[in-house]
N, C-alpha and C positions, 0 to 999 in steps of 0.2 A: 365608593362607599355610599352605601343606603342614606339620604336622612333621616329617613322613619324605619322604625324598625318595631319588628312583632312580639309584642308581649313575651311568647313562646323563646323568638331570639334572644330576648332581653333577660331572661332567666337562664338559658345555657349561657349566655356571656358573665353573668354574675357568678354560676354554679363553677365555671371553669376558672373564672379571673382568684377563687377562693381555694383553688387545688384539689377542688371534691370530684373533679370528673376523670381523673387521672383512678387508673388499678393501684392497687395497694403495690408496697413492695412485698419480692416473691420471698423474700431472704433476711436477713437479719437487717435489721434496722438501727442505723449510724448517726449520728451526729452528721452526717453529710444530709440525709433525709429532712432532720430536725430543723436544718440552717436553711434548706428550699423551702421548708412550707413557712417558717419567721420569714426568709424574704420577703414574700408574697402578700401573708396576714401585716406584718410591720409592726404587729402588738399582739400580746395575750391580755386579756382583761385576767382579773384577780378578784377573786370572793371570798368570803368567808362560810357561804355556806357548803359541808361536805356532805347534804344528805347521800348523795352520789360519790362523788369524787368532787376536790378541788377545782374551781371552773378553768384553773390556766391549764389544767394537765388535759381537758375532753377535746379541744380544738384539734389538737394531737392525733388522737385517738379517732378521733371522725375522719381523719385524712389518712392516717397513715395504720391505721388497724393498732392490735396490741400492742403496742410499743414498751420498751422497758422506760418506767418514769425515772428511774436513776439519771438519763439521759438531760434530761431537762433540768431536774436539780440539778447536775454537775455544771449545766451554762448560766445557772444562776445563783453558782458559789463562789468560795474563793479560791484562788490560783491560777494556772496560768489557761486551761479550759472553759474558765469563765468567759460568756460571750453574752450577756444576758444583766443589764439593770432596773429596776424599779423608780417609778417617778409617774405622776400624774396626767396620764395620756388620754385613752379613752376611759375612764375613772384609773382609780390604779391600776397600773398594768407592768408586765416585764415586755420591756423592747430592746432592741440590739442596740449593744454597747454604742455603734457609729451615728443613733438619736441622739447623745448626749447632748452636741451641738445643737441642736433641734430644739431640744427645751432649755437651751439658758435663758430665752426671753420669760420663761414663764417664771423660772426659779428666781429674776431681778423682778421682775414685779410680785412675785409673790415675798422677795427681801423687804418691798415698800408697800407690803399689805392690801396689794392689789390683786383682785380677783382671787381673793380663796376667802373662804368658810369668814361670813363679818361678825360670828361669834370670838373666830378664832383671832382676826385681826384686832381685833377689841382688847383681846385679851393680853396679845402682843406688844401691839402698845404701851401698854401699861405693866408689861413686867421685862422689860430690856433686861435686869438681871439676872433675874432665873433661865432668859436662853442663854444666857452668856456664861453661867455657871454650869448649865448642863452641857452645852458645847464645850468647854475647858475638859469637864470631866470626861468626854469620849476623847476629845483629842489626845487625852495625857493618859489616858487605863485604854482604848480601843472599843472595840465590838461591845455595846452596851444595850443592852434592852430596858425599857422604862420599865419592869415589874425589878429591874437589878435595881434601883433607886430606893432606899428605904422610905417609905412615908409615900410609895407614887399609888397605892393602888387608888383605883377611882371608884364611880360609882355604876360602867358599864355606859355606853353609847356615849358620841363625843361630848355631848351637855357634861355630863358626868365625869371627865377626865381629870385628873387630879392636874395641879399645876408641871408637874413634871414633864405626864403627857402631852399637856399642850403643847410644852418646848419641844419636846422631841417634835412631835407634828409640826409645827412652825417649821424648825430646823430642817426639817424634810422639803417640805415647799419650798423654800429657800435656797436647796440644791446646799446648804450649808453641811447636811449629814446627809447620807443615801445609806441601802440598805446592805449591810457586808453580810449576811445571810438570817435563815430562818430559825428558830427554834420552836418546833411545832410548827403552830403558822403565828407567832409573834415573832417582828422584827429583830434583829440585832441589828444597833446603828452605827456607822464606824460616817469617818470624814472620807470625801470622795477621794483624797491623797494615797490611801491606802488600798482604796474598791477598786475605781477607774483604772483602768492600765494610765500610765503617762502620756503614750501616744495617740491616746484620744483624749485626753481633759487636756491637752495641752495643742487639738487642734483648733482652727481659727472659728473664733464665733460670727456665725451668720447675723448679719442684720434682721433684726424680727419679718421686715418684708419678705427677704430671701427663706427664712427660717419658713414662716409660713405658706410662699410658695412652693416649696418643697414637698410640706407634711401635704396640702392640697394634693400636688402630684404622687404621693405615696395611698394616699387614701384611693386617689381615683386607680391605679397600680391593682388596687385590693379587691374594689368593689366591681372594677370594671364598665358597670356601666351605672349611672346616679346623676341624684338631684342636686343641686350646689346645697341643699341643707342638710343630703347626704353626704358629701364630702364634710362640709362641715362639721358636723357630728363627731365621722370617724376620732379626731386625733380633738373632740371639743373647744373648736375654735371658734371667737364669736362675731358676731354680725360686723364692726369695725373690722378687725384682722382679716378679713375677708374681702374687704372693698379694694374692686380690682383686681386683686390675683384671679379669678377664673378668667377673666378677659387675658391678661399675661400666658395664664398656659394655652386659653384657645390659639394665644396668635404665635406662641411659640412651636403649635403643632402637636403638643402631649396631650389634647385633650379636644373632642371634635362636639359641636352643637349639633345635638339628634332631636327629635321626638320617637319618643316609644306610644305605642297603640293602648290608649286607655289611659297615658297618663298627663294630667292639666299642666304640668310644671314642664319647663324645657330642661330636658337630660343632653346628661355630658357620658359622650363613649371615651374611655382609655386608647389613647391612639396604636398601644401593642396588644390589645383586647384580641382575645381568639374567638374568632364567630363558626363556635362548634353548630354540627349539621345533628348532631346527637349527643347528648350524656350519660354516662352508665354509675352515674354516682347513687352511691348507699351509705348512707349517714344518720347517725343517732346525732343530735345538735343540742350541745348548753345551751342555756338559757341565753348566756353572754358569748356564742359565740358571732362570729361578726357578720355571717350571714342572717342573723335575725335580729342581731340586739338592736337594731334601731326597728322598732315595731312600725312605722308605717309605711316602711320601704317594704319591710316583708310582707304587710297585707298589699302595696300595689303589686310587689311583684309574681307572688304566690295563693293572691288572694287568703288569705291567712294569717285570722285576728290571731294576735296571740299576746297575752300579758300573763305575767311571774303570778303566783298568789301566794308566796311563802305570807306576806303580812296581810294575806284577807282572811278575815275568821272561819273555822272549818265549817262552819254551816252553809257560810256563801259563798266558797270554792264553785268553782264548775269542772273543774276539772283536774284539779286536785294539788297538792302544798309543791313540788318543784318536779313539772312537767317538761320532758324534752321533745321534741318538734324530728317527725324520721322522716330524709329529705330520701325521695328515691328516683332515680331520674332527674329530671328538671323541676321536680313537682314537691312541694312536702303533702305527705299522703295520711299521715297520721301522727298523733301526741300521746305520750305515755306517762305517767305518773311512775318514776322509778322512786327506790330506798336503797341501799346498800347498808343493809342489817351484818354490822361486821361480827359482833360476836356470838351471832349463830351463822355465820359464814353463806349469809344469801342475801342473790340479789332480787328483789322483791316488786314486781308490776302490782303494782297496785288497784289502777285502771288505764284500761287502753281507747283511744279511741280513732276512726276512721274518718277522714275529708271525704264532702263528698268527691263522687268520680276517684275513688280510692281502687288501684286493680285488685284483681283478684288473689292476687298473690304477697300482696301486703301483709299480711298474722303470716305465712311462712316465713317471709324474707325477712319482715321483726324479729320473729321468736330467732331465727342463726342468728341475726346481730346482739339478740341480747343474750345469746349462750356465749359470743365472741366477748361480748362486754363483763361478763361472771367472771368468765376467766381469767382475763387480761386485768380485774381487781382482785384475783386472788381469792372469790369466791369459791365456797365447794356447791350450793345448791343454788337452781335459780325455780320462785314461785312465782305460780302469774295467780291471779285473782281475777274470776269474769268478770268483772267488773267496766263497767263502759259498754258503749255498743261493738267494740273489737274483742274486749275481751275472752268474750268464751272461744272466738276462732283463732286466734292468739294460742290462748291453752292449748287445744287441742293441735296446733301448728306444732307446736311445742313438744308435743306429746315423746315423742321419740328420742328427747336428749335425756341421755343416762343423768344426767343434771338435775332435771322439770322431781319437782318434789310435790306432790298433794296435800295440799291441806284437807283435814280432817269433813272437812263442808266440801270440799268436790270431788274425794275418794265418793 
């Protein structure tokens, strides 16, 4: 094994350690599909914004093409196909049932008001009753959501939560309630006795040391090749929980001390890391998905600033309110400002734009992906706008899907 390794390496070993450089499947896509790429990722992050789609459903869809999303809700319903719970990992996220153990250290500290939101522990504090009345009431009626509470509505963002929400929130952190499913995208809360199969809440809790050597070795698993603040990150674990565990996995063999070419920090290789000679990956990327969402691992590894601007005001966007990153190759080669305008049925480029050293075939290869991405939301029309400096070659890529509609200004 190399100790240095080339930039170029160090991006197909990320691009592959993420299941992006794998061909699509040829044929219907299973719940067997779904279970290898959660192996691999270990988490779906969760948002709430759907200018596009839901952010945990695109991770999917990047890897494994159209997939049916029925697939994914059913792993994170009730019954016995549920394989999939919600809890505070890399922000909120849905991870496999077998994490459960993994976060009890976080749900006992966050019991004792440690490390979450010091508004919200503040607030804890000081009203032990009200979770304790809201916890009885899930326990004794089931599946509850805080808008079922009379008197719970709030005022919008967590400052504004009415006392109800709080509890429920607390009680989440807690591991006291978890999520028994969605309505819309609001929780219903049920007690883990009811969510959890038995055979996982009733496996043996790891010591937080072990617990977090673990999530360490699962992040590095993901990322394939990263900084120890990259690992960190992954699963938000903090600079204590972290003291000496990378040393434990180096010398346990899970994880090897590199340097990669350009970067100041000493990198850690995944010791089952595949050191692809080539990637044939084609990928539209969420914002949150886990090859970009820590931003300056994707600018060392792709050279490629990139920051969200849903909360920048539209005048000082640069590139526009929720932009996805198209990874092609090893390379991300371009960002696009998508919409998904459901009730006139289109998906809408708003502006496109090019990296430099972007080939030549980038607005082709975009415009199939975003005709694959119409469809697969159950779009009937998709509009591009020349807008960006890709934009108008975009369009015209474009030109020949029965799909591509004209707006009135580029007829």
């Amino acid at each position: 094994m190399k100790e240095k390794i080339s930039l170029a390496l160090a991006r197909r070993i990320a691009v592959a350690a993420q299941g992006l450089a794998e061909p699509r499947p040829a044929g219907p896509i299973t719940r067997r599909h779904l279970t290898k790429v959660l192996d691999r990722l270990g988490l779906l992050q969760i948002d709430s914004v759907s200018a596009v789609v839901r952010a945990h459903y695109m991770p999917l869809f990047s890897r494994l093409g159209p997939y049916p999303m029925s697939l994914l809700d059913d792993a994170a319903s009730p019954g016995r196909k549920r394989a999939l719970f919600e809890y505070w990992a890399h922000e909120a996220s849905l991870l496999p049932l077998e994490a459960w153990p993994l976060m009890r250290w976080r749900m006992e500290r966050a019991s004792r008001n440690e490390e979450i939101y010091g508004g919200l522990a503040r607030w804890a504090e000081a009203n032990g009753r009200m979770i304790n009345e809201i916890y009885r009431r899930v326990a004794d009626n089931g599946p509850t959501a805080a808008s079922d509470i009379d008197g719970a509505k709030g005022k919008g963002g967590w400052w504004g939560w009415s006392d109800e929400k709080h509890a429920f929130e607390w009680l989440f952190w807690a591991g006291r309630l978890t999520t028994a499913a969605r309505r819309g995208f609001e929780r219903l809360y049920d007690v883990p006795e009811r969510v959890i199969p038995g055979k996982v809440l009733n496996l043996p809790e790891p010591a937080p040391a072990d617990a977090h050597r673990e999530l360490l070795r699962l992040a590095a698993r993901a990322l394939g090749i990263a900084t120890a603040s990259d690992l960190r990150d992954y699963y938000r674990l903090s600079p204590s929980d972290m003291k000496g565990r990378i040393e434990e996995l180096v010398e346990s063999g899970d994880i090897l001390p590199v340097s990669v070419e350009g970067w100041r920090q000493q990198a850690y290789l995944y010791a089952g890391a595949r050191l692809k000679r080539k990637v044939e990956a084609r990928a539209l990327l969420a914002p949150f998905d886990p090859l970009v969402w820590e931003r300056a691992r994707a600018e060392r590894l792709f050279d490629f600033r990139y920051r969200i601007e849903i909360y920048t005001p539209a005048e000082k966007r640069q590139y526009g309110y929720y932009v996805m990153p198209f990874l092609l190759g090893d390379t991300v080669v371009a960002r696009i400002d998508l919409r998904a305008d459901r009730p006139t049925g289109v998906l809408r480029a708003m502006a496109a734009y090019a990296e430099p050293g972007a080939p030549r075939h980038t607005a082709e290869t975009l415009a199939g992906e975003l005709d694959t991405m119409r469809a697969w939301l159950g779009l009937e029309r998709l509009e591009i706008l020349p807008a960006g400096d890709l934009g108008p070659a975009l369009l015209d890529a474009a030109d020949g899907s029965p799909a591509l509609t004209r707006s009135a200004a580029e007829a």
